[in-house]
C-alpha positions in Angstrom: -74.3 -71.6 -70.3 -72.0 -71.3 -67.5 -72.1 -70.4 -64.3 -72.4 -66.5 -64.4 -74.3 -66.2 -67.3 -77.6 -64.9 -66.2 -81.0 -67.1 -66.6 -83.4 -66.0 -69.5 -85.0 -62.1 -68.5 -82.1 -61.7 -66.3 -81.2 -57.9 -65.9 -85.0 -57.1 -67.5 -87.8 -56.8 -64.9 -90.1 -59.8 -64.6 -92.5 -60.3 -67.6 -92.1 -57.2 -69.2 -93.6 -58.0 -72.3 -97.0 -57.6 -72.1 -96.8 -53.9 -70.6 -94.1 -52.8 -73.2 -96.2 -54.0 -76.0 -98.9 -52.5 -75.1 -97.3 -49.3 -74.4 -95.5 -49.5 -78.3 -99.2 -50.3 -79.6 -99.9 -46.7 -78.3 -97.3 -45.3 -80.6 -97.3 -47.0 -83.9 -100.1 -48.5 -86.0 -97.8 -51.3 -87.0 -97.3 -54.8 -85.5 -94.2 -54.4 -82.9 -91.5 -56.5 -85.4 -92.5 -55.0 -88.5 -91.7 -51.3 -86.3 -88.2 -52.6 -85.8 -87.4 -53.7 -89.3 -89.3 -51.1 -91.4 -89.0 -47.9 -89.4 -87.1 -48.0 -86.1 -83.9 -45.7 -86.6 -84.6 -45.5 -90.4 -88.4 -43.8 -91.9 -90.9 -41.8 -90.5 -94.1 -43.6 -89.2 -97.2 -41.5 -89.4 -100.2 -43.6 -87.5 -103.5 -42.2 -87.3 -106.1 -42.1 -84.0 -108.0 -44.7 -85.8 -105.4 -47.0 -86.3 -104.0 -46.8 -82.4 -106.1 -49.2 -79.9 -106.5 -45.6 -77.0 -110.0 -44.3 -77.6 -109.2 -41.5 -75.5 -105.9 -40.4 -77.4 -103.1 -39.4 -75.2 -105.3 -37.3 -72.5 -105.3 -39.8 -69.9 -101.0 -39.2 -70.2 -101.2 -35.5 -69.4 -104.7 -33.3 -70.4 -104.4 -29.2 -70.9 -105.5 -29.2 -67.3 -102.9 -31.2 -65.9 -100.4 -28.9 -67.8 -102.2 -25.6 -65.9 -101.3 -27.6 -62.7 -98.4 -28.3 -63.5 -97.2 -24.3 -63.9 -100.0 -23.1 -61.3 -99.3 -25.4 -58.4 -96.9 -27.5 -58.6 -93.9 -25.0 -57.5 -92.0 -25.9 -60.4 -88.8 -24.7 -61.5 -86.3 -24.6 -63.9 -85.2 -26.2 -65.7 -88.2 -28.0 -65.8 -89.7 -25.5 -68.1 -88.5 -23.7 -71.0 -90.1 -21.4 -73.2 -89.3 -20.5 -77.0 -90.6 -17.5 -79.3 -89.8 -17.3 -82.9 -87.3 -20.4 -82.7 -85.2 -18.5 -79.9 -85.5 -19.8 -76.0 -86.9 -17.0 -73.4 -84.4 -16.2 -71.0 -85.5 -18.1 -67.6 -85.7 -14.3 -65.3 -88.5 -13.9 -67.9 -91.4 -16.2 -66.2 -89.4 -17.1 -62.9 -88.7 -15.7 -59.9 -88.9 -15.6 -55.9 -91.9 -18.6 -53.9 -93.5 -16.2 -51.7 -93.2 -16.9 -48.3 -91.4 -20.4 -46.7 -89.8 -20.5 -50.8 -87.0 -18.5 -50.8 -86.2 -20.1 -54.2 -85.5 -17.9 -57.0 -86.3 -19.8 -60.2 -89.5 -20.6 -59.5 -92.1 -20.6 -62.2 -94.0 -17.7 -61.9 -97.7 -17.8 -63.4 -98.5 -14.7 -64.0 -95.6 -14.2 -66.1 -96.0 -17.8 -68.1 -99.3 -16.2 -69.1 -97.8 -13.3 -70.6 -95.7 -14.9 -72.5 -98.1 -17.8 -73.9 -101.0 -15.3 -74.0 -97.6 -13.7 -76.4 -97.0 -16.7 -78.8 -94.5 -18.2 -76.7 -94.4 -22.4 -76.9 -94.5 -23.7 -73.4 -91.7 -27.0 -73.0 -92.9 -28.8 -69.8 -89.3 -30.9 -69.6 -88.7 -34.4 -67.7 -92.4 -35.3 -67.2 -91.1 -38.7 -66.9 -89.8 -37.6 -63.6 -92.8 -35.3 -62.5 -95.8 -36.6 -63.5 -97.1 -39.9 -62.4 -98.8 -41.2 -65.5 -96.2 -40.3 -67.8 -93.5 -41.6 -65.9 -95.4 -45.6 -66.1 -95.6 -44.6 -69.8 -92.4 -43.9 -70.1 -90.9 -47.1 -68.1 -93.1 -49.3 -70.2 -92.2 -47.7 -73.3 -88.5 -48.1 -72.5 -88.7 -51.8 -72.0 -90.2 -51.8 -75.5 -87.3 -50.3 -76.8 -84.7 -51.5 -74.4 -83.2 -47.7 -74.5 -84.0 -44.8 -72.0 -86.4 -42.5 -72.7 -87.2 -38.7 -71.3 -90.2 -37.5 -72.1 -91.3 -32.9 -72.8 -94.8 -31.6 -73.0 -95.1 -28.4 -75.9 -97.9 -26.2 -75.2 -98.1 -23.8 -78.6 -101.2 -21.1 -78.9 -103.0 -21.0 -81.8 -100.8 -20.0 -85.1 -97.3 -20.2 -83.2 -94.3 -22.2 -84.2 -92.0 -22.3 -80.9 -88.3 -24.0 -83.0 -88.1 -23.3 -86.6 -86.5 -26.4 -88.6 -84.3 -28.5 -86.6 -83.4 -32.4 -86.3 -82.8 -34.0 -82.9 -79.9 -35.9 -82.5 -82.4 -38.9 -80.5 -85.5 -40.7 -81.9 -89.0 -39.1 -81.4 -92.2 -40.3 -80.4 -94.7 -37.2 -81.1 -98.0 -37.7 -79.0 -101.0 -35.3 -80.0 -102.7 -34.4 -77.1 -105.1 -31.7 -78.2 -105.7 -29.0 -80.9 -104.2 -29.3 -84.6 -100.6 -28.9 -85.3 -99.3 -29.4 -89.2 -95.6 -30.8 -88.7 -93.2 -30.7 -92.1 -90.9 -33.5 -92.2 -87.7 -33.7 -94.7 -84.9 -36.2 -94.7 -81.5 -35.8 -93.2 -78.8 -34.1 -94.0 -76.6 -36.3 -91.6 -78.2 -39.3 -90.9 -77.9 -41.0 -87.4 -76.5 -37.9 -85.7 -74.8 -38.5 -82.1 -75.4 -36.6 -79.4 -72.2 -34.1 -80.4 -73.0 -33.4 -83.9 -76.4 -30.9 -83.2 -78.3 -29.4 -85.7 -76.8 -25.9 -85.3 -73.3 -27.1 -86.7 -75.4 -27.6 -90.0 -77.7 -24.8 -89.8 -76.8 -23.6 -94.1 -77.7 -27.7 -94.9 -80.6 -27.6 -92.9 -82.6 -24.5 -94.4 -81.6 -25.4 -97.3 -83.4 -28.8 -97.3 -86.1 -27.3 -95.3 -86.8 -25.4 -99.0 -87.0 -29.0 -100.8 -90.9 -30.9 -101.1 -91.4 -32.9 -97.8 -91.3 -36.4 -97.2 -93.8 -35.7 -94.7 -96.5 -32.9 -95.0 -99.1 -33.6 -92.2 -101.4 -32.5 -89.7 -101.9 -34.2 -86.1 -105.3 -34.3 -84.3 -106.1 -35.1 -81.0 -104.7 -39.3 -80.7 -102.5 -39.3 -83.6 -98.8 -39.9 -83.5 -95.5 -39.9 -85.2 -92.0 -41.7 -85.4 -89.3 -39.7 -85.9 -85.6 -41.3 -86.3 -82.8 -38.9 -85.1 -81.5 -36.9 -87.9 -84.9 -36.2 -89.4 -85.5 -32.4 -90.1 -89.0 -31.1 -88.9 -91.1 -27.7 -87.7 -94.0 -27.9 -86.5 -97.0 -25.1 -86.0 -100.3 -25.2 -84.2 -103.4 -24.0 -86.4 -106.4 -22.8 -85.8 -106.7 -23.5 -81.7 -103.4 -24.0 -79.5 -101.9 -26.9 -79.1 -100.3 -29.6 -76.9 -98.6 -32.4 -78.1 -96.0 -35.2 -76.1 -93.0 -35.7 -77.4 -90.7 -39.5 -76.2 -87.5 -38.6 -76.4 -85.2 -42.3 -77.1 -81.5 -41.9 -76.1 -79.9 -43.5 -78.7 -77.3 -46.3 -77.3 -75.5 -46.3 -80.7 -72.7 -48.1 -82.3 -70.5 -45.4 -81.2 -71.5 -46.2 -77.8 -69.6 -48.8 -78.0 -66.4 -47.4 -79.9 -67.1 -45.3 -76.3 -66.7 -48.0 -73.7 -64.1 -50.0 -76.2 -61.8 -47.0 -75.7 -62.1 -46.4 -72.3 -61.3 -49.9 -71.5 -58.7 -49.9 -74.0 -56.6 -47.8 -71.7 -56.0 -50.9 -70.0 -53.3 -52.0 -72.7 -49.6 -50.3 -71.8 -49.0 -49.6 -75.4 -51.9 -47.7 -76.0 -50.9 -45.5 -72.4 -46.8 -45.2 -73.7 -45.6 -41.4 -74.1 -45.0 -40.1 -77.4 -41.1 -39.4 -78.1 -39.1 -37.0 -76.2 -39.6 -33.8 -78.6 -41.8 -34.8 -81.2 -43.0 -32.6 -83.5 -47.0 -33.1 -82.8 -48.2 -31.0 -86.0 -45.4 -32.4 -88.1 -47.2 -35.5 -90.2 -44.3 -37.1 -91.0 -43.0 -37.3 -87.1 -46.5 -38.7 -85.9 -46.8 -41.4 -89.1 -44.8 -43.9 -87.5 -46.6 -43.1 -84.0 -49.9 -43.5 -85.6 -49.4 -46.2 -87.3 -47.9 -48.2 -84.0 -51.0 -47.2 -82.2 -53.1 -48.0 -84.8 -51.6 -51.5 -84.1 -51.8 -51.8 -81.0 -55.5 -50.4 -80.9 -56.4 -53.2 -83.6 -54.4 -56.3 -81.2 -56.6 -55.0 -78.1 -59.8 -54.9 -80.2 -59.2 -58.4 -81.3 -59.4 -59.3 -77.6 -62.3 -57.1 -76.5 -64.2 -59.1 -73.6 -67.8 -58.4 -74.7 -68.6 -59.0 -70.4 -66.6 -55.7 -69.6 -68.2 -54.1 -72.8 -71.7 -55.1 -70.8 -70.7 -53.6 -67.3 -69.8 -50.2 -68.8 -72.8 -50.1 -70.8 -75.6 -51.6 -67.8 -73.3 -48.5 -65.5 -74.3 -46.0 -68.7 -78.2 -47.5 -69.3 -79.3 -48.4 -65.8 -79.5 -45.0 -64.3 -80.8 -43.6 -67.0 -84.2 -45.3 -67.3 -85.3 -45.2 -63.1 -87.9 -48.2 -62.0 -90.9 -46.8 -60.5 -91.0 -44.5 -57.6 -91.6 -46.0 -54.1 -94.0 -44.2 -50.9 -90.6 -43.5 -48.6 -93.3 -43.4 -45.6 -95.5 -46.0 -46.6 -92.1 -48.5 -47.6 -91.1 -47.6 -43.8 -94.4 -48.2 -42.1 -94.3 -51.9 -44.1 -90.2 -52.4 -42.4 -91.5 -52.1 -38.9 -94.5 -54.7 -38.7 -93.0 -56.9 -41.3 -94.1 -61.4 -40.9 -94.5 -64.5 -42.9 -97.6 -63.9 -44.0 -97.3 -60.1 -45.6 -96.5 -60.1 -49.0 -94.0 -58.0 -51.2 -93.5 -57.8 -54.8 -90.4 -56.6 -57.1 -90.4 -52.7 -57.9 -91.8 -52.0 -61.0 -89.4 -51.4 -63.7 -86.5 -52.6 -61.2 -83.3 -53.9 -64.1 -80.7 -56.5 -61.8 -78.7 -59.0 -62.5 -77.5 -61.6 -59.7 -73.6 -62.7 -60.2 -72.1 -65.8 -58.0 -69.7 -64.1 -55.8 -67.8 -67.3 -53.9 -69.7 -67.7 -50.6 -71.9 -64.6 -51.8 -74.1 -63.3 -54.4 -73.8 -59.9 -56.0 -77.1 -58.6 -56.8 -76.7 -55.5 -58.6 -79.6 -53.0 -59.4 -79.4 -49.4 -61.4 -77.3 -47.5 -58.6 -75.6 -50.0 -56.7 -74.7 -53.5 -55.6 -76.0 -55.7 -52.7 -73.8 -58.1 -51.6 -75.6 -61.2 -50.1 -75.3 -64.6 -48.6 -75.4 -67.6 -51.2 -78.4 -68.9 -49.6 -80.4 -66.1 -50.5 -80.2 -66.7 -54.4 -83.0 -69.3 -55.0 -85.5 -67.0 -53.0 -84.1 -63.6 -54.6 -84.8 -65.4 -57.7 -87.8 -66.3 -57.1 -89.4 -62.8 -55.6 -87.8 -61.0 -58.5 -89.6 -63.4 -61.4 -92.7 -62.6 -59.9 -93.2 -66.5 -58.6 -93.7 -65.6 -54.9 -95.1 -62.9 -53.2 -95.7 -63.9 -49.8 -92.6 -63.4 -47.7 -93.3 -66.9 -45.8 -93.1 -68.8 -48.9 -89.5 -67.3 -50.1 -87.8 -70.7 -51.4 -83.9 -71.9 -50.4 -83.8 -70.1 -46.5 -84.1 -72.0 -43.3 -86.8 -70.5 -41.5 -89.3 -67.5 -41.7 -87.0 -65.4 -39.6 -84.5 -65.5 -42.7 -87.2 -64.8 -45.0 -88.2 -61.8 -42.7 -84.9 -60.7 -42.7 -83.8 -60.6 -46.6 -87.3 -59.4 -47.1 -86.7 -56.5 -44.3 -83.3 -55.8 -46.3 -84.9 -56.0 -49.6 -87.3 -53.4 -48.5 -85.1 -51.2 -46.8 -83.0 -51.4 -50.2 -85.9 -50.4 -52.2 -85.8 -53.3 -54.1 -89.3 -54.5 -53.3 -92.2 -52.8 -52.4 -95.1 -53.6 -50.4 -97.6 -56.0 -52.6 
């Protein structure tokens, strides 16, 4: 290993293990490596309440309740909420409009009018919970160390005999949660398996009814605590039965192989010959004027690859993944009140969730986090270190500084930075 390679759990938050496997155990009904071999990103995993350790299902996530807050009082907009009827979205002026007074927001979600429409047959998509709501958003985060991909998470509220999106596949992997009521889901394979982002369903839309007439590999009902896996690509429609339901559903953002072709590229414009000008007057949709172009690129594309530094490959791809899966949310007042009366003897501990990576930077370290990079003396590395591990909590105790006025100070900064939080 050499000098900047990161230590072991480097760029991970401390000791993730034992939350991320207990948030996959929620999930599937199979041990965690036999998921990844036998199902991740290739079948359908059907797990039973019975078979997943939560006695309480998925309630204690987000109950019907919590969704009637969540439209009733929470002043929430769009696009945090979307609503679809017979497998078309409602326009947004439908079930939003003007705060009242000291709102003077338009979009707000007006619930009067979400009544209507649900009372209608209208599917209710609470979007981004993993932003809004407190106990999804821990799910989430320990979920997405399980998978080491970021994850969104959408609530679907459908009444009784409605079906909000007709059949459809989702160009990410699904986790499908059921909350309450019944709901009988139809499941058939792909017609383009592993679909990226850019290649939606609705480019397919013959292939996919089509297939959707074909016997199901998949022909199920969820009840309250049962759950599904869903690769990208597979087709599915779901519709409540008998009572309404509400169901989860864990979006994973697939980082793909294409990903990579992705961030190859864009640091391929590095090489001159891959930037050079096509000829003075060429021909563009003329196939035998662009053969010997293509074929020169091709060349020089194939001599870059060959010396590809997988380390720039990682910085584009931490700049793509960190942002996208947030560490936990801090108290801004609370984190404040902590700065001001700050000693030796209080104790901090890492923000939950928190993804860095400390680089040697000559005299300096570079400690870089999700959004940004902290650049620190030397001296602080061993006690950085050990605060982000999880071996020291008490800012007295912080290893490698001179005196407790150092320690105070980094953990002050640290603070400030929103890099720890009070323990």
């Amino acid at each position: 290993m050499s000098h900047t390679d990161p230590p072991a759990g480097q760029g991970r938050p401390a000791d993730p293990s034992a939350v991320a496997t207990i948030a996959l155990a929620r999930c599937v009904s199979v041990e965690p490596a036999k998921f990844a071999t036998a199902h991740w990103g290739r079948t359908p995993l059907l797990s039973r309440a019975d078979e997943l350790p939560n006695p309480c299902g998925f309630t204690d996530l987000l109950s019907p309740a919590d969704a009637d807050d969540l439209l009733s009082r929470r002043g929430l907009r769009t696009p945090f909420l979307r609503v679809a009827k017979d497998g078309e979205l409602v326009p947004a002026a439908r079930y939003t409009g003007g705060g009242g007074a000291g709102a003077e927001i338009g979009d707000q979600v007006l619930d009067e009018k979400v009544l209507d429409l649900y009372a209608g047959g209208a599917t209710l998509v609470l979007q981004g919970l993993h932003r809004t709501w407190p106990t999804v958003h821990d799910f989430a985060r320990d979920l997405g160390l399980a998978v080491g991909q970021p994850l969104q998470v959408n609530a679907y509220l459908t009444p009784a005999g409605s079906q909000g999106f007709g059949t459809h596949y989702d160009t990410h992997d699904v986790f499908v949660l059921q909350v309450d009521g019944r709901k009988h889901w139809r499941v058939h394979p792909p017609v383009l398996p592993e679909p990226l982002e850019r290649q939606p369903w609705g480019g397919r839309a013959d292939e996919v009814a089509a297939s959707a007439e074909g016997v199901a590999a998949l022909d199920v009902a969820l009840t309250p605590g049962d759950a599904l896996y869903l690769p990208r690509g597979w087709l599915h429609s779901a519709q409540a039965q008998e009572s309404s339901s509400l169901h989860l559903t864990v979006g994973v953002r697939a980082l793909t192989r294409y990903t990579l072709v992705e961030e190859l590229l864009a640091l391929a414009a590095e090489d001159q010959r891959l930037r050079a000008t096509l000829p003075f007057g060429i021909d563009v949709s003329d196939s035998d004027a662009i053969e010997p172009e293509l074929t020169e690129t091709v060349e020089a594309l194939r001599d870059w690859l060959l010396r590809a530094d997988p380390a720039a490959v990682a910085v584009r791809l931490r700049q793509r993944a960190w942002p996208a899966a947030r560490p936990a949310p801090i108290r801004p007042l609370a984190q404040a009140t902590a700065l001001t009366g700050l000693g030796p003897d209080d104790r901090v501990t890492p923000r939950p969730g928190l993804r860095w990576r400390l680089d040697p930077a000559g005299e300096k370290v570079a400690f870089r986090i999700f959004d940004r990079t902290l650049t620190l003396p030397g001296t602080c590395e061993p006690a950085l270190r050990a605060l982000l591990a999880g071996e020291v909590t008490r800012v007295g105790d912080l290893p490698g500084l001179d005196d407790d006025a150092d320690r105070v100070t980094l953990a002050r900064r640290l603070l400030r930075e929103a890099v720890v939080v009070p323990a």
